[in-house]
C-alpha positions in Angstrom: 0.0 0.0 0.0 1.3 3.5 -0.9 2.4 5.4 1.8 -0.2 9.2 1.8 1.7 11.8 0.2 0.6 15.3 1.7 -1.6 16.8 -0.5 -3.2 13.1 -0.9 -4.0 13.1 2.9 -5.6 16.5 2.5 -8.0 15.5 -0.2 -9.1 12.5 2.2 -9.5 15.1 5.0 -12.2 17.0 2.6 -9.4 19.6 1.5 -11.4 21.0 -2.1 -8.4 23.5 -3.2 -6.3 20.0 -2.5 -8.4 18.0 -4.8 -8.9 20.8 -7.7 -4.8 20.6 -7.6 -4.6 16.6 -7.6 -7.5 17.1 -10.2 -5.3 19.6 -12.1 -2.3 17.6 -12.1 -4.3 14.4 -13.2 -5.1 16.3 -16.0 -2.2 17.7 -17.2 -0.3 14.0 -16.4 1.8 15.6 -13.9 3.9 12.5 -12.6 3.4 12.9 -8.8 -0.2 12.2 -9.5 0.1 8.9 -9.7 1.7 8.7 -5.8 -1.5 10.8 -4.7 -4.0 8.5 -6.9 -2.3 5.3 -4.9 -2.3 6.4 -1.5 -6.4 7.4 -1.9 -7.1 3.7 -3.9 -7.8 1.9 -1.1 -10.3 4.7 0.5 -12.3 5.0 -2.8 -15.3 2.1 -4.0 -18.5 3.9 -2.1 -19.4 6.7 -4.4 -22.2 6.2 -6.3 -21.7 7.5 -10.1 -24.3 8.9 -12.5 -23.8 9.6 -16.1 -25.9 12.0 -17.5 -25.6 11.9 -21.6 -27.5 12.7 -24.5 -27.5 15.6 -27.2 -26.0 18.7 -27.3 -28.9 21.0 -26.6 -30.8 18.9 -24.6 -30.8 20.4 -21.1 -28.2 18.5 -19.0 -26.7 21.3 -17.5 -29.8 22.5 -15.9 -31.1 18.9 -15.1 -27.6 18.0 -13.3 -28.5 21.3 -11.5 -31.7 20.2 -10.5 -30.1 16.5 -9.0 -27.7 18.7 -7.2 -29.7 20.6 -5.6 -32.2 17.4 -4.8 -29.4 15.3 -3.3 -28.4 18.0 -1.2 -31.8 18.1 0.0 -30.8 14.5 1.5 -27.9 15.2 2.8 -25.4 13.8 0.2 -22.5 14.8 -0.9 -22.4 15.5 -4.2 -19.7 15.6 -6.7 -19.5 17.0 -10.4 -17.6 16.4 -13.3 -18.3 18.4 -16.6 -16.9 16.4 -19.5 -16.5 19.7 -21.8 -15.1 19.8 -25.3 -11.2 20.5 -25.8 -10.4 24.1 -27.4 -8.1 23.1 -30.2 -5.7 26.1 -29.7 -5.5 26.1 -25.9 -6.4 22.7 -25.0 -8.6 23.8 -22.2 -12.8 23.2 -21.8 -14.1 25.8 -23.6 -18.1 25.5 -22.2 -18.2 26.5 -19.4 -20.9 24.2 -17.1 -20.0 25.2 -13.6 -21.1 28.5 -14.9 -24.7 27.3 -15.1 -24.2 25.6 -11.4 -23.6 29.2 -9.7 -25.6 28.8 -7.2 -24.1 25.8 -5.4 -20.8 27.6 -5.6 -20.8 28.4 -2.2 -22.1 25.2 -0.9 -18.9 22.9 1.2 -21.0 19.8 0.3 -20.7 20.2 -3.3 -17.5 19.9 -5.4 -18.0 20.8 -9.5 -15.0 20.6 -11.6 -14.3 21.0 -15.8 -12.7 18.3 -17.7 -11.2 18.5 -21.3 -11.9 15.5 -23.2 -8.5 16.5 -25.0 -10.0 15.0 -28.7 -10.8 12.3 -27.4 -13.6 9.6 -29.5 -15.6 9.1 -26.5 -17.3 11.6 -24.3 -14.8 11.3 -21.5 -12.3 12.4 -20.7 -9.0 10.3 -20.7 -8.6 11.6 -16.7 -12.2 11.1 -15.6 -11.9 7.8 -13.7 -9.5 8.9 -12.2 -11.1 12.3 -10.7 -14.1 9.9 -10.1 -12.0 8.2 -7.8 -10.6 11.8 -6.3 -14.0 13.1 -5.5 -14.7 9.2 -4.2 -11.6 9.1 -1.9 -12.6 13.0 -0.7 -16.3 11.7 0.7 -18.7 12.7 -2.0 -21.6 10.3 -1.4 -22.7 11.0 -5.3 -20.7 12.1 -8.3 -22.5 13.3 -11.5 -20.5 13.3 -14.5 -22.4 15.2 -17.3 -20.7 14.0 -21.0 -20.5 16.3 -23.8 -22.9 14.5 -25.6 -23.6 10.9 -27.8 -21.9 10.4 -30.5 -21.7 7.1 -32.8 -18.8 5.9 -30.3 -19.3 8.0 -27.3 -21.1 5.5 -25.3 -17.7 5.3 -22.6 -20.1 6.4 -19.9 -21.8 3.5 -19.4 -18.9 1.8 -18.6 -18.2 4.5 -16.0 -21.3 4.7 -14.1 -23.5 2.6 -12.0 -26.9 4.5 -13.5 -26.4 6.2 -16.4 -29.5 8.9 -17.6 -29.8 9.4 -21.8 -31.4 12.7 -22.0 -33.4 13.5 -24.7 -35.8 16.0 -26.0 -38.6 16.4 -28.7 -37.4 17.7 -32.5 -34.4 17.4 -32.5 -34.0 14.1 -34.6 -33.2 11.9 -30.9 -35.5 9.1 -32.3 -33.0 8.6 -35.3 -29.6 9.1 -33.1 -30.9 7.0 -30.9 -31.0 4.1 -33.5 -27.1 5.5 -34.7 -25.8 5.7 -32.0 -26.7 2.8 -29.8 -28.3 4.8 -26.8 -30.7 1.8 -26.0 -27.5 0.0 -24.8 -26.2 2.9 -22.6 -29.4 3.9 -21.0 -30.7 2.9 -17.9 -32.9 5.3 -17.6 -34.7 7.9 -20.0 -35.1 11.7 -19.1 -37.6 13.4 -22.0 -36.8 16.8 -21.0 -38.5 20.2 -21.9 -41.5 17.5 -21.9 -44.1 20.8 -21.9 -43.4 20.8 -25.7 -45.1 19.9 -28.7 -43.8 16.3 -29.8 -43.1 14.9 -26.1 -45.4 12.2 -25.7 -43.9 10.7 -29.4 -41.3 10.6 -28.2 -41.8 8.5 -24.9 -43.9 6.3 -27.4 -40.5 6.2 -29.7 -38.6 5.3 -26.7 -40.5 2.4 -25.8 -41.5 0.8 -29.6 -37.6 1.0 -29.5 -36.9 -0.8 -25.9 -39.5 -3.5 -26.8 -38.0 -4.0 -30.3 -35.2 -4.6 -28.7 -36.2 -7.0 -25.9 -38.3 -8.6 -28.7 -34.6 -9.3 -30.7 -33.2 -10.7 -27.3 -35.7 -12.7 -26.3 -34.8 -15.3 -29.0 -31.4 -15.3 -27.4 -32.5 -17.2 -24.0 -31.9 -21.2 -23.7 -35.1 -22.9 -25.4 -35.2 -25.8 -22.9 -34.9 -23.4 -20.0 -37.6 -21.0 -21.0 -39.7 -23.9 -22.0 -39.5 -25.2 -18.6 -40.2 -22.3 -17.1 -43.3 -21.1 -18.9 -44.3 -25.4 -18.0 -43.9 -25.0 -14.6 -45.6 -21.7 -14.6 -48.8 -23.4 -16.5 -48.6 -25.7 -13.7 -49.0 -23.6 -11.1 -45.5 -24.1 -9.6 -43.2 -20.4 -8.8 -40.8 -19.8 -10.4 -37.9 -17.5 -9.4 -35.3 -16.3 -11.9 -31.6 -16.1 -11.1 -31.2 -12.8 -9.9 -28.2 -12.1 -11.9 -30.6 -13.4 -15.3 -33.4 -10.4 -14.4 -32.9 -7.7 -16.7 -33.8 -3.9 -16.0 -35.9 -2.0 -18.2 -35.4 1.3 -18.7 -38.1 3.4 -17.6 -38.9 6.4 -19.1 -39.5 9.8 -17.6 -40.8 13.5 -18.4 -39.6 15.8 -17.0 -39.1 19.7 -17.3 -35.9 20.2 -15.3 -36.4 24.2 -16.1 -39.4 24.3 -14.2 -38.1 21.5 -11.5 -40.9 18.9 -12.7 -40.3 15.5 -12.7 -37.0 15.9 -10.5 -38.1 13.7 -7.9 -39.5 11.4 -10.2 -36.0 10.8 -11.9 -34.1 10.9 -8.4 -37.0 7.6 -7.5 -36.3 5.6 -10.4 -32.3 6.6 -10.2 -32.6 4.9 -6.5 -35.1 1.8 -8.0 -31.9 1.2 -10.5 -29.3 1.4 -7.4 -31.4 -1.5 -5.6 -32.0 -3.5 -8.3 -28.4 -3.7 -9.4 -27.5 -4.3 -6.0 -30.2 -7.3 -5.3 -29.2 -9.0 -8.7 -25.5 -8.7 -8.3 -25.1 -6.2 -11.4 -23.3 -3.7 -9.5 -20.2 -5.6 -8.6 -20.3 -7.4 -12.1 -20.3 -3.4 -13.2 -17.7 -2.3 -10.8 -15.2 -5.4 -11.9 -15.8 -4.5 -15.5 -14.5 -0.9 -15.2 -12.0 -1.6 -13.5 -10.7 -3.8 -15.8 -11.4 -1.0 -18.2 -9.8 1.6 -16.6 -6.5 -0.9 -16.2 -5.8 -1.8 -19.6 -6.5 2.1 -20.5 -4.1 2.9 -17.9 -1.5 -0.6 -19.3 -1.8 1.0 -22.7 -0.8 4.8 -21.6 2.3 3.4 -19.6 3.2 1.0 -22.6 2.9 4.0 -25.1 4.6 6.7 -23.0 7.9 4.5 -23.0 8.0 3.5 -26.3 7.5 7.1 -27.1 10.2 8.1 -25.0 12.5 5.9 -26.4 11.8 7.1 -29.3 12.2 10.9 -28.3 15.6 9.9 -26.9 16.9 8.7 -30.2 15.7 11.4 -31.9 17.8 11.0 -35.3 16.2 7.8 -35.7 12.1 9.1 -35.5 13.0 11.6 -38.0 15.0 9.4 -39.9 11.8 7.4 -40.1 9.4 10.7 -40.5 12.0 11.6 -43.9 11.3 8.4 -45.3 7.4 8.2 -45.3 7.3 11.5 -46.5 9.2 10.6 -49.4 7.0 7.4 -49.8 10.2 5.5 -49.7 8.3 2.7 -46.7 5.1 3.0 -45.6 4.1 3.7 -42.2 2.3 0.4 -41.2 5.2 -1.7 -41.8 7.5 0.9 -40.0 5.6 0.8 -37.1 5.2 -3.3 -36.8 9.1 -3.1 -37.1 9.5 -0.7 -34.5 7.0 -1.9 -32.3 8.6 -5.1 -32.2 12.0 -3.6 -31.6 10.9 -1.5 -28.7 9.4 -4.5 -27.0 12.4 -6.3 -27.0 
């Protein structure tokens, strides 16, 4: 076990100008992070993380306001992260969010900090898990990490969070991204926000010919003889109990107008339904174990590729040796790079 570094045993003491710094050096892969990052492992694991995803446009902001200020209500800790898009000339987040979130600024229970996703193809930043596990270690009972939005591969959250909410809201083509974009596999819950307009109840109707499409595709995929003796025993008036771990969740599928702080409550219920449920069926370790082997092989592949580029940086003739002769098509780059990949591994 690492031994607490200073500003590591100030973060677990509650310290917030400690964690923005840890946070800040996370981010800009300043190499005494990763002391900090091992000393507060072993204090991190009882968070509870919500994604909040969906279009640009569609009202997160205000509705990870809104589950803020709910939270607080219970006396929760709350932590924020907001995923924001990377300026491509000063590589910082260029939106904004804790902007809209003034009004908790003052609040000691309540910790919001910006993120760069730094180009990456997901929504998340490359640093989030482990600021996750800062705001964890630091005592935030709940940490809401609002994405920059869906996209045809940003679906990372899902292997982030515990409960991840797909916000969504009428005319803006959600129905069709949805399809694109694979949302039905990332949400565990719906939001339908700015529900008060024209067009909401389609699309809760949408929503739901979609999630029973899909259950209808999957329910080919279950054993024959086992459902057959099931429905059997059923007819014949016998319980039966599924394996927990077998139940499945369906995503409910909620209106709200987090504007106007309607359906708030709602959403916070059927956040707290999806909490129990994953921890009666056994879904929330089976969760927990998958991201973190997620989050190691992300973490392998940045320590394998940050030495073979620094042995390439210290033999500097040879990369632009290399560079010179792609350039001049005399090799191509795919057959350098298996040749020097196999070099440096040697």
């Amino acid at each position: 076990m690492a031994t607490a570094t200073q500003l590591s045993q100030r973060v677990l003491a509650g310290d917030i100008r400690a964690a923005s710094r840890l946070m800040r050096n996370i981010d800009d892969g300043v190499q005494s992070a990763t002391a900090d990052l091992q000393a507060l492992f072993p204090r991190t694991g009882r968070a509870y993380i919500i994604g909040i995803t969906g279009s640009p446009g569609a009202g997160k902001s205000t509705l990870t306001d809104r589950l803020i200020a709910r939270y607080r209500k219970q006396g929760k800790r709350v932590g924020v992260l907001a995923v924001d898009p990377t300026s491509p000339f000063t590589g910082g987040a260029i939106l904004g969010d804790r902007i809209r979130m003034q009004e908790h600024a003052t609040d000691p229970g309540v910790f919001i900090r910006s993120l760069a996703t730094r180009g990456n193809l997901g929504g998340l930043s490359r640093a989030t898990g482990d600021c996750i596990r800062v705001m964890d270690a630091m005592g935030q009972d709940i940490v809401l990490v609002e994405t920059v939005g869906v996209g045809q591969d940003e679906i990372d959250i899902a292997q982030m969070a515990h409960t991840t909410i797909v916000v969504a809201v009428p005319g803006m083509g959600d129905d069709v991204q949805a399809i694109k974009a694979g949302i039905l596999e990332v949400a565990d819950l719906f939001a339908v926000n700015k529900a008060d307009l024209d067009g909401a109840d389609r699309m809760v109707r949408e929503l739901r010919m979609m999630l029973e499409l899909r259950h209808a595709v999957k329910a080919p995929a279950m054993d024959h003889d086992a459902h057959h003796r099931m429905v059997l025993a059923k007819a014949q008036g016998h319980h039966v109990e599924e394996p927990p771990s077998a139940r499945e969740w369906e995503p409910p599928i909620l209106k709200v107008v987090a504007a106007r702080n309607q359906g708030i409550d709602e959403l916070v219920e059927a956040v707290e339904q999806h909490r129990l449920f994953l921890d009666e069926t056994g879904q929330r370790r089976d969760r927990e174990r998958a991201r973190a082997a997620m989050q190691f092989v992300a973490l392998l592949r940045e320590r394998l590729l940050r030495g073979a580029l620094g042995r390439l940086e210290r033999e500097r003739g040879r990369l632009d040796e290399v560079a010179s002769r792609i350039a001049e098509r005399q090799a191509d780059p795919y057959a350098l790079a298996e040749e020097l990949a196999s070099q440096l591994s040697e």
